[in-house]
mmCIF entry with sequence, helices, sheets and N, C-alpha, C, O atoms, coordinates in Angstrom:
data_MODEL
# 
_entry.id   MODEL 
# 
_entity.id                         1 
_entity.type                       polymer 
_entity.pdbx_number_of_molecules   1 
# 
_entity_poly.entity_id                      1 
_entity_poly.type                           'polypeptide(L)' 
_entity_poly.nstd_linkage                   no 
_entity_poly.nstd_monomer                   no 
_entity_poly.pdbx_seq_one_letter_code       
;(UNK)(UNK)(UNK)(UNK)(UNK)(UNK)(UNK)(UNK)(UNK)(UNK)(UNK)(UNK)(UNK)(UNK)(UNK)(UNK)
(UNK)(UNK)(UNK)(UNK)(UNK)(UNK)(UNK)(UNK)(UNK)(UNK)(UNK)(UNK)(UNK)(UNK)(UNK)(UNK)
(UNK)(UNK)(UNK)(UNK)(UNK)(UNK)(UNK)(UNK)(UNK)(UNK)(UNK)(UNK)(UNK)
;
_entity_poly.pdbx_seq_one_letter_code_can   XXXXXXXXXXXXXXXXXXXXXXXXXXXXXXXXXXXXXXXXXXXXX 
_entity_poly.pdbx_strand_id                 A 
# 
loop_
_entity_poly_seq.entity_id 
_entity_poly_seq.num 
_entity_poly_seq.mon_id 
_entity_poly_seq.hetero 
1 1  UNK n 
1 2  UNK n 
1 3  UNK n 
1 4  UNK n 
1 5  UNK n 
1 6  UNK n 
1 7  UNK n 
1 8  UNK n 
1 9  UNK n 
1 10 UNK n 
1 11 UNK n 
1 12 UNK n 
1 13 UNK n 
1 14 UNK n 
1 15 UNK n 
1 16 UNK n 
1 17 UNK n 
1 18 UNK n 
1 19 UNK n 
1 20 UNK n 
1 21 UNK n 
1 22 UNK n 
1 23 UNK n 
1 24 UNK n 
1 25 UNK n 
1 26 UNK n 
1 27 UNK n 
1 28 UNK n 
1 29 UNK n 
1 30 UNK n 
1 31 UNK n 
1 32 UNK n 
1 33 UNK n 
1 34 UNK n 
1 35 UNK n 
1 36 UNK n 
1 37 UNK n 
1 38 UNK n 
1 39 UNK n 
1 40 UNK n 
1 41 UNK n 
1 42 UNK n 
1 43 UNK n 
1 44 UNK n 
1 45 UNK n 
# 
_struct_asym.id          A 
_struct_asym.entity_id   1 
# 
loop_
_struct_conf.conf_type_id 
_struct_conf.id 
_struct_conf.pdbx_PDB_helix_id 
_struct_conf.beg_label_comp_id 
_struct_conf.beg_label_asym_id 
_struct_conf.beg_label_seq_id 
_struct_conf.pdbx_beg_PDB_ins_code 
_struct_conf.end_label_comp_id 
_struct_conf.end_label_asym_id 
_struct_conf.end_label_seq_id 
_struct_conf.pdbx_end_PDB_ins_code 
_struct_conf.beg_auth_comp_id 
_struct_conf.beg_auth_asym_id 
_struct_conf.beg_auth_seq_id 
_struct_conf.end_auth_comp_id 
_struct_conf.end_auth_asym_id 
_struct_conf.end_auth_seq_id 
_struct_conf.pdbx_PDB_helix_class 
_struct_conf.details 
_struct_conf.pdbx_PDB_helix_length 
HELX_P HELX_P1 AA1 UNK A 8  ? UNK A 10 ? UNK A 8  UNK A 10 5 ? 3  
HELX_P HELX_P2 AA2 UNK A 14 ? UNK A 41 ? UNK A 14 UNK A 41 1 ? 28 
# 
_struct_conf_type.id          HELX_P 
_struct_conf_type.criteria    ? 
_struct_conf_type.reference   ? 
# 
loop_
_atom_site.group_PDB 
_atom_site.id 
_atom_site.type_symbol 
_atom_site.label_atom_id 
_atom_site.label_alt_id 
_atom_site.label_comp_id 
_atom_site.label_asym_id 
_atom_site.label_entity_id 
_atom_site.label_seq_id 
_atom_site.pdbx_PDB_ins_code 
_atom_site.Cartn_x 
_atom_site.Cartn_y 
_atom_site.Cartn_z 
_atom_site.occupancy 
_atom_site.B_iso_or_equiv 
_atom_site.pdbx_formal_charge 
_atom_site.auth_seq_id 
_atom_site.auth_comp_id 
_atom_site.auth_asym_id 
_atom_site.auth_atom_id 
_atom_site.pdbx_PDB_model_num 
ATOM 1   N N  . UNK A 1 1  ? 0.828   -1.217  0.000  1.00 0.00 ? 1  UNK A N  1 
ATOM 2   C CA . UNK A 1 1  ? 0.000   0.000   0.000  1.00 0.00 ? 1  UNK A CA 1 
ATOM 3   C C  . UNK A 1 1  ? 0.859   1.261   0.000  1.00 0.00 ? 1  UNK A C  1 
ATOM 4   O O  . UNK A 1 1  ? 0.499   2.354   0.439  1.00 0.00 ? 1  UNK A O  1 
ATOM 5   N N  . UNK A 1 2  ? 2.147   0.944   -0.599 1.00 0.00 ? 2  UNK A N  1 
ATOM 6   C CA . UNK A 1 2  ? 2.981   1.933   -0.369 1.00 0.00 ? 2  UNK A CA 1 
ATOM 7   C C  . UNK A 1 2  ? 3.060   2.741   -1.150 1.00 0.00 ? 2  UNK A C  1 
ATOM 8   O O  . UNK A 1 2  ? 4.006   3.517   -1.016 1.00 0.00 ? 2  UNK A O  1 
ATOM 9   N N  . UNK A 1 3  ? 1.940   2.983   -2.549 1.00 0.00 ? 3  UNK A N  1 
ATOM 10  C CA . UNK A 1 3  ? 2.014   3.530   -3.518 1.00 0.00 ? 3  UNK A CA 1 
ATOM 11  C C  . UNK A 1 3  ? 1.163   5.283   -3.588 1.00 0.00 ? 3  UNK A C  1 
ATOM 12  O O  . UNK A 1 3  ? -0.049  5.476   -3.675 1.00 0.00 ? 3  UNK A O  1 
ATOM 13  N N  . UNK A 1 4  ? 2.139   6.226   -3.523 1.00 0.00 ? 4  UNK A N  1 
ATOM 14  C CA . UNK A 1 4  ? 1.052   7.258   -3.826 1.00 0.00 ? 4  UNK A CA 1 
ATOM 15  C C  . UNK A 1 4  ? 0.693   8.027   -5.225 1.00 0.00 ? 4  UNK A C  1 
ATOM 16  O O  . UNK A 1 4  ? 1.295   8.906   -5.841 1.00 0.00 ? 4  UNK A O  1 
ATOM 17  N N  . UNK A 1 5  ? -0.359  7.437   -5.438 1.00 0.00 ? 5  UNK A N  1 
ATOM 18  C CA . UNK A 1 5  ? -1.578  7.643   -6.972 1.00 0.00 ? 5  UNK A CA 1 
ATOM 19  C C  . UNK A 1 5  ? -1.660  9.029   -6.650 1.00 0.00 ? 5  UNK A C  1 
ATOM 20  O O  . UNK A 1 5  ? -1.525  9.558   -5.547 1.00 0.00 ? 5  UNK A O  1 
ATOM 21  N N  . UNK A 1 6  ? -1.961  9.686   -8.056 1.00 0.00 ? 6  UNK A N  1 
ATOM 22  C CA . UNK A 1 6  ? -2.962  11.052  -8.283 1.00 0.00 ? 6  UNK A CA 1 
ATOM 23  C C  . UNK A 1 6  ? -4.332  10.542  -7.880 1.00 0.00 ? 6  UNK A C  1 
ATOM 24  O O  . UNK A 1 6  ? -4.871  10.046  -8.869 1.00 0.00 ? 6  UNK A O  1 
ATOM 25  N N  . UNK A 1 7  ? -5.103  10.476  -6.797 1.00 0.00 ? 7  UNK A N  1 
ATOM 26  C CA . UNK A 1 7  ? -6.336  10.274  -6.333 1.00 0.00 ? 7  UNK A CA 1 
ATOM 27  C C  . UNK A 1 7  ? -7.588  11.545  -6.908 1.00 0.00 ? 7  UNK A C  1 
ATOM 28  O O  . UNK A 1 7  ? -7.046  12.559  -7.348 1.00 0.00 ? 7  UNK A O  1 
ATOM 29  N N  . UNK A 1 8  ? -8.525  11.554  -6.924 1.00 0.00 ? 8  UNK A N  1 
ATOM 30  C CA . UNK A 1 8  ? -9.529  12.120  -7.109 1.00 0.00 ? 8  UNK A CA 1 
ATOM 31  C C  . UNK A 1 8  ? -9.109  13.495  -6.614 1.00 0.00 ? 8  UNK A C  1 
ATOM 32  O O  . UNK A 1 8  ? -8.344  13.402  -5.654 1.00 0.00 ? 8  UNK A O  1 
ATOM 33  N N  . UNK A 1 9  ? -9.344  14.579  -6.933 1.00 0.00 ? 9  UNK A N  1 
ATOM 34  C CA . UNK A 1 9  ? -9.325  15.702  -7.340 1.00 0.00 ? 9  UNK A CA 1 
ATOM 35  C C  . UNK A 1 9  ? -7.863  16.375  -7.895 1.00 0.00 ? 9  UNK A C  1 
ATOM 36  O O  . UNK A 1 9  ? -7.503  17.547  -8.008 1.00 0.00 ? 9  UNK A O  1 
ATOM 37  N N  . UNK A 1 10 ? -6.999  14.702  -8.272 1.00 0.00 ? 10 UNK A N  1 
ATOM 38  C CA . UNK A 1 10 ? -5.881  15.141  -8.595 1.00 0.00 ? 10 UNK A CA 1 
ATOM 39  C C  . UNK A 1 10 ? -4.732  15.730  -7.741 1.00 0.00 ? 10 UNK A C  1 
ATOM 40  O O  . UNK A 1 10 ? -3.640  16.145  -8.129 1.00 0.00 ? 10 UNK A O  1 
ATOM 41  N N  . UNK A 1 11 ? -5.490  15.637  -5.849 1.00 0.00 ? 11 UNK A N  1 
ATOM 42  C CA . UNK A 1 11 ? -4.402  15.385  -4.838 1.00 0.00 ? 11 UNK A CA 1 
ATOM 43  C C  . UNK A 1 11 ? -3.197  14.188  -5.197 1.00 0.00 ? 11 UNK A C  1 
ATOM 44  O O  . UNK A 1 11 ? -3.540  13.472  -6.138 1.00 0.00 ? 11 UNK A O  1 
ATOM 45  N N  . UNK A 1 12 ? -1.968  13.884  -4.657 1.00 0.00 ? 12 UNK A N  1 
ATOM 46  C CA . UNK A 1 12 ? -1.406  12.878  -4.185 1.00 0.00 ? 12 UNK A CA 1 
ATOM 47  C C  . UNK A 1 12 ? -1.765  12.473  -2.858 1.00 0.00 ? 12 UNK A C  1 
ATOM 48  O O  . UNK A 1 12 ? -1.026  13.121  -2.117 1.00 0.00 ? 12 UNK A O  1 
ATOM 49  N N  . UNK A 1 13 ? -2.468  11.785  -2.212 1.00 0.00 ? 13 UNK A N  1 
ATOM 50  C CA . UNK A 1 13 ? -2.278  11.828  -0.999 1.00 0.00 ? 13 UNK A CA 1 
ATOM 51  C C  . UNK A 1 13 ? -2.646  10.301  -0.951 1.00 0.00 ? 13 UNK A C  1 
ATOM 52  O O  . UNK A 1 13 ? -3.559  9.621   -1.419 1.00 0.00 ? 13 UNK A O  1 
ATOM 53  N N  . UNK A 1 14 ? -1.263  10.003  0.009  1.00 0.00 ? 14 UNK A N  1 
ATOM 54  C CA . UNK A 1 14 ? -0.943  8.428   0.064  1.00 0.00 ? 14 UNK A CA 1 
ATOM 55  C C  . UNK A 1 14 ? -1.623  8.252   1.853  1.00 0.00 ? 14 UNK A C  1 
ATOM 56  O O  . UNK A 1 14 ? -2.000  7.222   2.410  1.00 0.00 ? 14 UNK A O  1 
ATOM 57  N N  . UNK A 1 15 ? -1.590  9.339   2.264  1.00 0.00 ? 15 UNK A N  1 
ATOM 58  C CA . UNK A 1 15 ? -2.313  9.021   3.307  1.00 0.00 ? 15 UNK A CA 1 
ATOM 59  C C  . UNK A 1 15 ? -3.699  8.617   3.351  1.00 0.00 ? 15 UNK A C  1 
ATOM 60  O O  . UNK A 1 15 ? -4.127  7.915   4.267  1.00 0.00 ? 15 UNK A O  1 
ATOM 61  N N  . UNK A 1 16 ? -4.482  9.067   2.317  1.00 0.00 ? 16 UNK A N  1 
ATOM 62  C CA . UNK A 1 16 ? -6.154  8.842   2.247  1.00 0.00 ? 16 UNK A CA 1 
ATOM 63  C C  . UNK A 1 16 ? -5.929  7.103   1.995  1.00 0.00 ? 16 UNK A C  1 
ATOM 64  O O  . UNK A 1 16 ? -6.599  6.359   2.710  1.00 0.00 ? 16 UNK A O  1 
ATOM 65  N N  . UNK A 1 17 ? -5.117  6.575   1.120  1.00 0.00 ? 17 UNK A N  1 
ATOM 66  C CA . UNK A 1 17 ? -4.936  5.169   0.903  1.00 0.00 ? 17 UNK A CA 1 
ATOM 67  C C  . UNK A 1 17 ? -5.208  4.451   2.004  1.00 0.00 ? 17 UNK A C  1 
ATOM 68  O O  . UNK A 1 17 ? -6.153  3.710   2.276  1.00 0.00 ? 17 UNK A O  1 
ATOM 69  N N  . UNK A 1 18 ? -3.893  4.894   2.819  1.00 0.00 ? 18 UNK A N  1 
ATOM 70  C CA . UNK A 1 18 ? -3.673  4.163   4.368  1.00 0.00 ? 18 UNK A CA 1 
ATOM 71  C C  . UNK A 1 18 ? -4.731  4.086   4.879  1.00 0.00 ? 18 UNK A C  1 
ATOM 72  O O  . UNK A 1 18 ? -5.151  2.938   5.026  1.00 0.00 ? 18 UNK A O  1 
ATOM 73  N N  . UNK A 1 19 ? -5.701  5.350   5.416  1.00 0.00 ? 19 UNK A N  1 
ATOM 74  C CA . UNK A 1 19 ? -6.978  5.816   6.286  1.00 0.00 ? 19 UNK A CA 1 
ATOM 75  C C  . UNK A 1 19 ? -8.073  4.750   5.364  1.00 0.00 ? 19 UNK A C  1 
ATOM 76  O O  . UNK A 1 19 ? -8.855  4.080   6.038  1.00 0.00 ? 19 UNK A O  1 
ATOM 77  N N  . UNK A 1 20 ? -8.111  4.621   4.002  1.00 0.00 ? 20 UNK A N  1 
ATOM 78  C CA . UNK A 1 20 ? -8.999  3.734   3.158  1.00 0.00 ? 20 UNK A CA 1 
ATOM 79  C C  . UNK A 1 20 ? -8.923  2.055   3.941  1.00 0.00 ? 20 UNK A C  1 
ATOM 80  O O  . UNK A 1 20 ? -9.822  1.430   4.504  1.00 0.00 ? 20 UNK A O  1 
ATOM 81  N N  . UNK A 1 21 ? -7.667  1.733   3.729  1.00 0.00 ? 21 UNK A N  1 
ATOM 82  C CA . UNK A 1 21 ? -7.214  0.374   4.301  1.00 0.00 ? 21 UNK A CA 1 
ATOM 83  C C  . UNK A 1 21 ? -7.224  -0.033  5.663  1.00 0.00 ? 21 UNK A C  1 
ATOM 84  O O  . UNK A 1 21 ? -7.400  -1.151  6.146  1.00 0.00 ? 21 UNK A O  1 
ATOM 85  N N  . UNK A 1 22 ? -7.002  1.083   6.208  1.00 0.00 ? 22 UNK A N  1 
ATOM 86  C CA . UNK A 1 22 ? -7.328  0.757   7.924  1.00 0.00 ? 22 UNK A CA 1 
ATOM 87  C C  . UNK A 1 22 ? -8.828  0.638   7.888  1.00 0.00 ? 22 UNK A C  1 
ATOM 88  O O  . UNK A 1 22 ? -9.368  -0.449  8.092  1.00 0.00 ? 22 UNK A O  1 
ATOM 89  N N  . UNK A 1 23 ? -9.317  1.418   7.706  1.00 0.00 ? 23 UNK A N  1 
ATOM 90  C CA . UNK A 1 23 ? -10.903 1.550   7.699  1.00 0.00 ? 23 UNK A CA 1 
ATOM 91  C C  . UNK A 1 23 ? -11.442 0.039   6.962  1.00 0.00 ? 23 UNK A C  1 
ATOM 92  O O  . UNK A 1 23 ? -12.442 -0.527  7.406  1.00 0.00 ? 23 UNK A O  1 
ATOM 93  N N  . UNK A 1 24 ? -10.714 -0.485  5.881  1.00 0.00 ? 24 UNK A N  1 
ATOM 94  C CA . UNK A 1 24 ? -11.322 -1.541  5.287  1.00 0.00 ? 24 UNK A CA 1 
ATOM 95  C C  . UNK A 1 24 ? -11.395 -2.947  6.242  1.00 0.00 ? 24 UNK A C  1 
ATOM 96  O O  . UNK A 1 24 ? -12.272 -3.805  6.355  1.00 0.00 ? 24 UNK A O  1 
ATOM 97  N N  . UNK A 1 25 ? -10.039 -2.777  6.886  1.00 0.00 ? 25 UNK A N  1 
ATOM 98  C CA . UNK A 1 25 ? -9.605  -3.746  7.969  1.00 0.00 ? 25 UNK A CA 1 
ATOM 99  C C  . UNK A 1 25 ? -10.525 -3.691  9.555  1.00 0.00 ? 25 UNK A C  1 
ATOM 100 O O  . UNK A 1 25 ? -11.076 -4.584  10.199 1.00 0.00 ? 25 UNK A O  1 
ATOM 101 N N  . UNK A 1 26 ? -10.367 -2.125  9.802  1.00 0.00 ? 26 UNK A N  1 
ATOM 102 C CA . UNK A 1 26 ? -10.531 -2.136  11.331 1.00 0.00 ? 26 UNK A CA 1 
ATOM 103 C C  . UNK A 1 26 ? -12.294 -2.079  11.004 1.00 0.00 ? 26 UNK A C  1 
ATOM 104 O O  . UNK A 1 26 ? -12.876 -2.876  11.739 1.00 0.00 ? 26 UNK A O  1 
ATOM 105 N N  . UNK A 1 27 ? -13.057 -1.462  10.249 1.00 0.00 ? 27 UNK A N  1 
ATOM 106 C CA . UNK A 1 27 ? -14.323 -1.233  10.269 1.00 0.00 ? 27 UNK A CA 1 
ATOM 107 C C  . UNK A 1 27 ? -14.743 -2.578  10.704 1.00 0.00 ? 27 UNK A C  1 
ATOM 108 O O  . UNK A 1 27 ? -14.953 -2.598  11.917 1.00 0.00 ? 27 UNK A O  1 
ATOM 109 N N  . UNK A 1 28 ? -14.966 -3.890  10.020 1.00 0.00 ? 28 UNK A N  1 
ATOM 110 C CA . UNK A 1 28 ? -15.514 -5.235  10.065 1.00 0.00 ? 28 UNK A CA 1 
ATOM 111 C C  . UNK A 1 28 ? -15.051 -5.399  11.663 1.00 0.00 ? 28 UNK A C  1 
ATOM 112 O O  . UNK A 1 28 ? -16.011 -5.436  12.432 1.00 0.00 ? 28 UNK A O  1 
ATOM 113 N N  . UNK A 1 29 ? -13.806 -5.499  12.250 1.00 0.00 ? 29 UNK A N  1 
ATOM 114 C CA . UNK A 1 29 ? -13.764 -6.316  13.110 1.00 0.00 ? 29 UNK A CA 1 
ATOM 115 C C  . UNK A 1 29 ? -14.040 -5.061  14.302 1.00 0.00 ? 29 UNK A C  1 
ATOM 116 O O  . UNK A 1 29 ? -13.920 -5.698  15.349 1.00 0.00 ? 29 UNK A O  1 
ATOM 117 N N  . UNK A 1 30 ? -14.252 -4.059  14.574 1.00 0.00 ? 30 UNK A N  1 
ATOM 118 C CA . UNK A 1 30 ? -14.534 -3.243  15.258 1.00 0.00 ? 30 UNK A CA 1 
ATOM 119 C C  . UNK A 1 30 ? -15.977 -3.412  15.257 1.00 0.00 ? 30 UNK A C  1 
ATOM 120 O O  . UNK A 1 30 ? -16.659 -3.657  16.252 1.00 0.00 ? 30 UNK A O  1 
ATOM 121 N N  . UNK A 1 31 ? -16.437 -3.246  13.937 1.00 0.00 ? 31 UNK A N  1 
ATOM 122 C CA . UNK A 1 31 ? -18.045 -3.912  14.390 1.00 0.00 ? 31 UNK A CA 1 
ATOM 123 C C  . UNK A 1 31 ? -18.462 -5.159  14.988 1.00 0.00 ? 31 UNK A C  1 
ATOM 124 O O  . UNK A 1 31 ? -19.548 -5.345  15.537 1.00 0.00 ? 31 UNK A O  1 
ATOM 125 N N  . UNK A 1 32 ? -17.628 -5.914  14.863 1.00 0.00 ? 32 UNK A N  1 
ATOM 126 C CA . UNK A 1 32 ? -18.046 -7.119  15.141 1.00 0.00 ? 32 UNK A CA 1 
ATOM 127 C C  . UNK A 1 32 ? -17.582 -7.192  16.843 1.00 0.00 ? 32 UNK A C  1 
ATOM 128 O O  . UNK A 1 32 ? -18.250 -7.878  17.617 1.00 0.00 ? 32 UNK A O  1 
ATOM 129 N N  . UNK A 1 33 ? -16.368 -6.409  17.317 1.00 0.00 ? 33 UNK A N  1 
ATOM 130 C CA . UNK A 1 33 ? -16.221 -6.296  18.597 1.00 0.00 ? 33 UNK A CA 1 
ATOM 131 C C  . UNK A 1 33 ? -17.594 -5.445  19.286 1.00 0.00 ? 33 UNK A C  1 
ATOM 132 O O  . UNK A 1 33 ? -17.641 -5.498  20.515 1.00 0.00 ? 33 UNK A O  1 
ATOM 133 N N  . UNK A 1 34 ? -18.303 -4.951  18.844 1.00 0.00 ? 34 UNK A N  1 
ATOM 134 C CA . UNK A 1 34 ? -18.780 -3.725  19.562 1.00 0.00 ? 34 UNK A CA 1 
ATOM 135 C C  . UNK A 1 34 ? -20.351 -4.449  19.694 1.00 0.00 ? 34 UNK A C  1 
ATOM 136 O O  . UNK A 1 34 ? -21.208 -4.243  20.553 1.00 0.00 ? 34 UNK A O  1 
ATOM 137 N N  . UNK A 1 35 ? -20.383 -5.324  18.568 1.00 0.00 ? 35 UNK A N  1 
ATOM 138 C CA . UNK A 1 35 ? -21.765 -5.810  18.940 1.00 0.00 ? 35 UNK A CA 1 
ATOM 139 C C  . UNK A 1 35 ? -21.157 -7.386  20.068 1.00 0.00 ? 35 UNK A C  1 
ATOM 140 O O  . UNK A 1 35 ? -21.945 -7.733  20.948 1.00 0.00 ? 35 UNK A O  1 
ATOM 141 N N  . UNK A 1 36 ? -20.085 -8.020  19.956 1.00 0.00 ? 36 UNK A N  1 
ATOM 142 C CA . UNK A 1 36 ? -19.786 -8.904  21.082 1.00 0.00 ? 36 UNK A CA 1 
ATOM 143 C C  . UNK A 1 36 ? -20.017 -7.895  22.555 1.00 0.00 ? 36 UNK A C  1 
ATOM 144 O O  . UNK A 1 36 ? -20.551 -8.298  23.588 1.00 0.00 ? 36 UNK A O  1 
ATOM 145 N N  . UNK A 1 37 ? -19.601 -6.853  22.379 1.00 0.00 ? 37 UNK A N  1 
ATOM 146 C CA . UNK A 1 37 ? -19.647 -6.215  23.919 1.00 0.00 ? 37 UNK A CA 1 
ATOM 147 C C  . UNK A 1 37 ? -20.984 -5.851  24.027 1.00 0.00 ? 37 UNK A C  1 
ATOM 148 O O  . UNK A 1 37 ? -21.468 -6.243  25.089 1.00 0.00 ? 37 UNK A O  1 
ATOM 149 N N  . UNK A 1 38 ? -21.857 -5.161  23.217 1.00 0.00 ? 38 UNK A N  1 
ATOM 150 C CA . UNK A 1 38 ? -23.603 -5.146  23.434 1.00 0.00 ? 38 UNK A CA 1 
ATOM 151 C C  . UNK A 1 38 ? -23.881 -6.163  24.292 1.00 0.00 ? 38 UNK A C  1 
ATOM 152 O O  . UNK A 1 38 ? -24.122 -5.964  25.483 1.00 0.00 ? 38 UNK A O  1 
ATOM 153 N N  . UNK A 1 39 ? -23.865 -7.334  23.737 1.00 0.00 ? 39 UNK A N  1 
ATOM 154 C CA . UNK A 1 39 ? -24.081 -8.621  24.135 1.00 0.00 ? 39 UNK A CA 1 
ATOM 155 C C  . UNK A 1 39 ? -23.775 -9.463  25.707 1.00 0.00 ? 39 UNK A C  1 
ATOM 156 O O  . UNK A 1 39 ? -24.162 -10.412 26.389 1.00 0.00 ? 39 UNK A O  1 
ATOM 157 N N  . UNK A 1 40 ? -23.031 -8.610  25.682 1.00 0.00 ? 40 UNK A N  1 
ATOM 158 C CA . UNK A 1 40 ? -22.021 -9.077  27.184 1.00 0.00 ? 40 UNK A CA 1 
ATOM 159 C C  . UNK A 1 40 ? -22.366 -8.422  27.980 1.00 0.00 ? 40 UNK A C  1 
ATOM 160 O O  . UNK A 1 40 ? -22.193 -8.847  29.122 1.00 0.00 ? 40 UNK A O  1 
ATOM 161 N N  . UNK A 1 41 ? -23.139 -6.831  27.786 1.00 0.00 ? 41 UNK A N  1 
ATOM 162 C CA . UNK A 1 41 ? -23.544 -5.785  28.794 1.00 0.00 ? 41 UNK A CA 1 
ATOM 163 C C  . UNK A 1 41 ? -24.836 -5.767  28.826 1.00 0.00 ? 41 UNK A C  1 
ATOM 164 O O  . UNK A 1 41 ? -25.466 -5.106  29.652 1.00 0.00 ? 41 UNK A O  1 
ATOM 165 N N  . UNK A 1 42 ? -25.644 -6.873  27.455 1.00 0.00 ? 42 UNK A N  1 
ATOM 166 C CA . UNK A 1 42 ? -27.091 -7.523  27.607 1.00 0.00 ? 42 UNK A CA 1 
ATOM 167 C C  . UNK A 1 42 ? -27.672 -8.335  28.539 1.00 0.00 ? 42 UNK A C  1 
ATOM 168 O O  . UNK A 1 42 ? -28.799 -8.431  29.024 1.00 0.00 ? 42 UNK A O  1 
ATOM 169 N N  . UNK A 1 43 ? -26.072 -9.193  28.740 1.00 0.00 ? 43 UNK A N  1 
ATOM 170 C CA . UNK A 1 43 ? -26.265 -10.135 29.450 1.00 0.00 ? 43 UNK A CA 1 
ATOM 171 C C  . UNK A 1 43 ? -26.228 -9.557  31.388 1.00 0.00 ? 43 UNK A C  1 
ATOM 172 O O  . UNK A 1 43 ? -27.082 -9.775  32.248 1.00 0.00 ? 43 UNK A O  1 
ATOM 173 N N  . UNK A 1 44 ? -25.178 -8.957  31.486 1.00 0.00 ? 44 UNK A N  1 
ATOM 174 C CA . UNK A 1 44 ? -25.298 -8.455  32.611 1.00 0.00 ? 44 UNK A CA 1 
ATOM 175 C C  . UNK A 1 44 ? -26.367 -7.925  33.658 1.00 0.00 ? 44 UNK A C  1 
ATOM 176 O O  . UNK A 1 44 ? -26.586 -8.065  34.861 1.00 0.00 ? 44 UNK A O  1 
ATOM 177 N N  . UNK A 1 45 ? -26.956 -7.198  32.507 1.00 0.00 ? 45 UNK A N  1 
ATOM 178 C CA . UNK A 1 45 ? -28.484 -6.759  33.534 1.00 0.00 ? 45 UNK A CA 1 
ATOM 179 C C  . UNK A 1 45 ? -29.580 -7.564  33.490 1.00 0.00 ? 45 UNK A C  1 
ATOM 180 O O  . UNK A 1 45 ? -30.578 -7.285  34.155 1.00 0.00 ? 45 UNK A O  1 
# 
């Protein structure tokens, strides 16, 4: 992911890449943590 493209409006910005890929990665399993903890603080009360 080390590549920085002319992106959409003709920025370079290799950082939006990174922020794209984290987000692609962390979104799924962050959701999936957040509804395990719902669940766990469902159970509690």
């Amino acid at each position: 992911m080390m590549h920085c493209e002319v992106i959409f409006l003709g920025l370079p910005n290799c950082w939006i890449d990174w922020a794209a890929f984290a987000l692609l990665l962390l979104g799924p399993s962050l959701t999936v943590w957040g509804v395990c903890r719902a669940r766990r603080l469902r159970r509690r009360t």
